[in-house]
N, C-alpha and C positions, 0 to 999 in steps of 0.2 A: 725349423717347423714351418709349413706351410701354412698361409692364413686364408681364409675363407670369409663371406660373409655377406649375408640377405636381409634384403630390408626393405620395411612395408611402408611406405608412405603414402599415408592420407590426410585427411579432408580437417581431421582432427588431430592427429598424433602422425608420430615416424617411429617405431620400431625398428632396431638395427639387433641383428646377433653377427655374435664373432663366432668362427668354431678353427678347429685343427683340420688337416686335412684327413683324420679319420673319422670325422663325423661327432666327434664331441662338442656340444657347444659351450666356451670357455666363457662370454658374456653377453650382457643385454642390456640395450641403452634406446633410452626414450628420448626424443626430443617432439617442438613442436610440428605445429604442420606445414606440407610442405605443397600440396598444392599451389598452380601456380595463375591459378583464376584470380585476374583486375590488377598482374604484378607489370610490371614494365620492362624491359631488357636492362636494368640497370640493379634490380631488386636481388637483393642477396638471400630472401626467404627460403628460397629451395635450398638454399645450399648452406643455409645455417641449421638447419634440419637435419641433412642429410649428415655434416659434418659434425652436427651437435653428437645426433644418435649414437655416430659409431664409436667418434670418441669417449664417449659413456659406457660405449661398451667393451672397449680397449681397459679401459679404468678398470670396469668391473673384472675382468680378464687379468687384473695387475700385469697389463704390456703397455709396451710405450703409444704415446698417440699420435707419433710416425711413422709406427709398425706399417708393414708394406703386406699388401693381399697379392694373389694370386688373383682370385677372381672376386669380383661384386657383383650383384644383381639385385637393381631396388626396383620393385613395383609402382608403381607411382596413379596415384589417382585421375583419372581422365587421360593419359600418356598416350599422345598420337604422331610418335615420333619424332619430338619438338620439345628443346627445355625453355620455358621465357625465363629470365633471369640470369643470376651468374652460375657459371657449371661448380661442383663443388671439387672438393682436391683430394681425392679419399688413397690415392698412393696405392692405386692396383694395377698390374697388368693388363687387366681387363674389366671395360666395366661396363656393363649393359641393362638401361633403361627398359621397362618393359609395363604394358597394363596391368596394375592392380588382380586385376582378377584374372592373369593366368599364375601368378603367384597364388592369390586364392583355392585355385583348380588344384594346382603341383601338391598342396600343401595335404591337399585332400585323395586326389586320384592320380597322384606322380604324374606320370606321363601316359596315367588309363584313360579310360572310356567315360565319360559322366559330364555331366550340368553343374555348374557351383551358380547358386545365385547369390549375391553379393546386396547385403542391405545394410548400408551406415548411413553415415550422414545423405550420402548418393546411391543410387543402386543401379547394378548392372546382370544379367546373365553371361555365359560364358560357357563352352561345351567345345569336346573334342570328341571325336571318334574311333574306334578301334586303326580306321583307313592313317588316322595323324592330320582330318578335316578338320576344320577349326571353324565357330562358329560365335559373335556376340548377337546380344539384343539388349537395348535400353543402353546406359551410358551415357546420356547426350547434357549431363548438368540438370544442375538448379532452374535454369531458364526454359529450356527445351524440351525437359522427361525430367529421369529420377523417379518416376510412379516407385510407390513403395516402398521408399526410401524413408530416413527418420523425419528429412527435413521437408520433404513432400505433406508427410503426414501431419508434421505440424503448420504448415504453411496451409493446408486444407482448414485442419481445423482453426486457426484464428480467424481464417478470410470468411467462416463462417459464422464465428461469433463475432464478427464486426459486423455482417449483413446482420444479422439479430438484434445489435446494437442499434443502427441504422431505422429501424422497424419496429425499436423499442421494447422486445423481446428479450427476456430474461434467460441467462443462457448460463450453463453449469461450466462449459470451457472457458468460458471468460474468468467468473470468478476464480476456476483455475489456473488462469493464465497472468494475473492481475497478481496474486499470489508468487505464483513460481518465478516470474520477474521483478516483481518488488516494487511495480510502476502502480500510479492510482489507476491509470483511465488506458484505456485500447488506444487510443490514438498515440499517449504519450508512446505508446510500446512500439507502436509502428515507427514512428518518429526515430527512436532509439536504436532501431534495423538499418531504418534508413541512413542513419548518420555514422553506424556502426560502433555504436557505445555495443550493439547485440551482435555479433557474427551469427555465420551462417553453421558453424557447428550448437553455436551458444543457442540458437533458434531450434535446429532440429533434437536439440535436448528435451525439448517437450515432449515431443513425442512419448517421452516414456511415463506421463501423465494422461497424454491421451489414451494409451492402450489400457492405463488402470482404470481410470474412468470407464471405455468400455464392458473391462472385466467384471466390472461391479455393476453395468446394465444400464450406463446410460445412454443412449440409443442413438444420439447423432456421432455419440464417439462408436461409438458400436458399427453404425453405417459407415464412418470412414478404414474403420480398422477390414472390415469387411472391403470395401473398395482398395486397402492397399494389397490386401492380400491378394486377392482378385489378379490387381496389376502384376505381383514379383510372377503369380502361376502364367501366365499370356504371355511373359521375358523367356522364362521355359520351354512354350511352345513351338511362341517364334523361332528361337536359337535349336529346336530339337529340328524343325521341316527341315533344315539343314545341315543335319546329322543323319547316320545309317541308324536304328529303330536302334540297336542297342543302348545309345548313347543315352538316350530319352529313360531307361529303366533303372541310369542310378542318378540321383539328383543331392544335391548337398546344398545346406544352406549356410552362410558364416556373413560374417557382419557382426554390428552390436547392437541392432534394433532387437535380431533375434536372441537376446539375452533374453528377453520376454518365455517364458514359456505357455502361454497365453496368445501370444500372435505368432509364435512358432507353429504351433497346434491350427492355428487358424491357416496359414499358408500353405502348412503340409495337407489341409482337407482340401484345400482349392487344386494345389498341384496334382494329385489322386484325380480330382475331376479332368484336369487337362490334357493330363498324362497318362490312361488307365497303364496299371502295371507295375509303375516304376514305384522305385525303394528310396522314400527319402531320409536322410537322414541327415543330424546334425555335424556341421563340420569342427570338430573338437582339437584339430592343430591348426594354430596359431599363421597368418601368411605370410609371416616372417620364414617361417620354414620352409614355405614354399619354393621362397627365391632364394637362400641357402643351396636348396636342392638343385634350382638350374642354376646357381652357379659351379655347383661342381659341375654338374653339365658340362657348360660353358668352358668350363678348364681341359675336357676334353676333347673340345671340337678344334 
């Protein structure tokens, strides 16, 4: 039997499935994240990730966890050709590193026509064209972009209840934030980032406070929920100038910001304005599947 297997590594988690080479998938294994932002050439994080995953998913599979692949294909978060750290040892014929969000695309539009926008912890667009033109927009980290993103959005919102703070203004995201981290005071919280007692998934986890607060009408969470939407519909645009018109008319969203249905709703009416026309919809398979799919690809070329 031949083995297969695609795996989504991010910011937050690594997803790995195993399947047969007919398309059945036999398991699925989680490990941490594999991103390789502030790691050093010596750092084993990618590849305890990557190795955790699949061996989890082998397990689950009841196969051994020196089972040998055909082909692999992991997406990987921010991947520009370059792993820092140690490679991992996954026992395949072939194994091919690739951006997160054409795993995303695959998992949603095979090898069709469409925009996947990508919002988790990071966010990126992403678009091909019927021609096989490829196109991103956004992607550039925590430091750079991300507009959109979970950890954008909460990084918006504390920087502005600390200015609130600051000006001695009473501010509804603070006491939400004072709460949802467990810290007395703003500063201690910044402190706790800074030193990294908080990562950078653990931070953009707020996010999913800020979007309820706005749902429930509080107005500076309201104006940032609005300004992230804003930014994913302008990732779309950008990346559509650079596609033939069709491409622009199917649009997908997936990530775990948009678990929200609430900021779903919000990004889908901003996208409508950017994009008159196009059909957005939610991307409802997993980007594990995505990279599964070109690795069979990959098996073929």
């Amino acid at each position: 039997m031949r083995l297969f297997a695609g795996i989504d590594g991010g910011q937050s988690s690594t997803v790995a499935l195993v399947a047969d080479e007919g398309g059945t998938v036999l398991g699925r294994g989680v490990a941490g994240p594999c991103d390789h932002i502030g790691q050093s050439a010596t750092s084993v994080r990618f590849a305890r990730a990557l190795e955790g995953a699949v061996a989890e998913a082998l397990g689950a599979a009841s196969l051994p966890r020196d089972s040998a692949f055909t082909a692999v294909v992991a997406g990987i978060s921010g991947y520009e050709g370059t792993i820092v750290g140690v490679e991992p040892k996954l026992h395949a014929r072939t194994v091919r590193y690739v951006h997160d969000a054409r795993i995303a695309h695959a998992a949603t539009f095979e090898l069709g026509s469409g925009i996947v926008i990508v919002s988790g912890t990071g966010s990126v667009a992403y678009g091909r064209d019927e021609r096989g033109v490829e196109a991103m927009a956004g992607g550039w980290g925590f430091l750079f972009g991300d507009e959109g993103s979970a950890f954008a959005l909460a990084r918006r919102a504390l920087s502005g209840a600390m200015r609130a703070r600051d000006e001695s203004r009473t501010s509804r995201v603070a006491e939400e934030a004072l709460a949802f981290f467990g810290v007395p005071a703003l500063r201690a919280l910044a402190h706790d980032f800074y030193v990294g007692t908080i990562d950078r998934p653990g931070l953009a986890s707020f996010a999913e406070r800020v979007i309820a607060l706005a749902e429930a009408g509080e107005p500076d969470a309201a104006a940032l929920v609005d300004e992230a939407a804003g930014a994913l519909a302008e990732l779309a645009r950008v990346c559509s100038m650079r596609l033939a018109d069709g491409a622009a008319k199917n649009v997908a969203l997936a990530g775990g910001t948009f678990a929200s249905e609430f900021f779903r709703a919000r990004v889908e009416q901003r996208i409508v304005l950017e994009l008159p026309g196009s059909a957005v919809r939610h991307a409802r398979k997993e980007p594990a599947l995505g990279a599964l799919l070109l690795a069979y690809r990959e098996a073929q070329t």
